[in-house]
N, C-alpha and C positions, 0 to 999 in steps of 0.2 A: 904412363909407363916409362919408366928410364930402361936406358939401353944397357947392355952389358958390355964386356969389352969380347965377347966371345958371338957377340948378333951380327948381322949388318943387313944392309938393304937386300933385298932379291936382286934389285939390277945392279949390285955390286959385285954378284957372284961371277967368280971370275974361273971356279976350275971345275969340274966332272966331281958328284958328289953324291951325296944324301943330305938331306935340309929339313926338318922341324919349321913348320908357317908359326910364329909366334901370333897371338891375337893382334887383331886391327878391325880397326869401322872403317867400312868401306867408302870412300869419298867422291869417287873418280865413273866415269860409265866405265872404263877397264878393269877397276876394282872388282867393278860388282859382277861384269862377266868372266873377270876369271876366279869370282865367288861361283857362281853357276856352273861352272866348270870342275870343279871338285878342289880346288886351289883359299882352302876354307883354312882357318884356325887347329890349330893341333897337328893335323897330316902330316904327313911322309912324304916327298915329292925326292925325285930324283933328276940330277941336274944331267942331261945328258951328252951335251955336247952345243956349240953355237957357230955360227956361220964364219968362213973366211974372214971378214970382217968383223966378226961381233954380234950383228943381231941380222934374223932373229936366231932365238935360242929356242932348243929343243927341252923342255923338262916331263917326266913321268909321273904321273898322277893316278895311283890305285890302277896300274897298269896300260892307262889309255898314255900317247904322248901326242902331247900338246906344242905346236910352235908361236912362240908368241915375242913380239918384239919390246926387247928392253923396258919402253919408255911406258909398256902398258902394267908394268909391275908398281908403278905408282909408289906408294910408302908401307909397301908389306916388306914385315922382316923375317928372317929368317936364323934360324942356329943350326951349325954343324952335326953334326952325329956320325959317330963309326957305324 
């Protein structure tokens, strides 16, 4: 899959948003529990805010929110949406 110039990493998101999970094979054990988590291909996920620091980062998943640090979003990407 090539990237577009409109994708970027999940842990690159950097503002309060709404996000499209572009596909990916999960590689990582964080991958796959935050597959299990509802953080799957296609979804909606709302980026809701992140700590003082940076992580962790709060996002909203089909209404549950999830805290999860950075470095567990591994190589899922994501694209913007109004």
């Amino acid at each position: 899959m090539t990237a577009s110039s409109q994708d970027q990493l999940l842990s690159q998101v950097r503002k309060a948003g709404r996000y499209r999970v572009l596909p990916y094979e999960p590689t990582r054990a964080s991958e796959f529990r935050l597959m299990d988590m509802g953080v799957c291909p296609g979804i909606y996920l709302e980026w809701v805010r992140s700590a003082l620091l940076g992580d962790p980062v709060v996002i909203q998943v089909e209404g549950v929110a999830l805290s999860v640090r950075r470095q567990d979003f591994g190589t899922i990407r994501v694209v913007s949406v109004s």
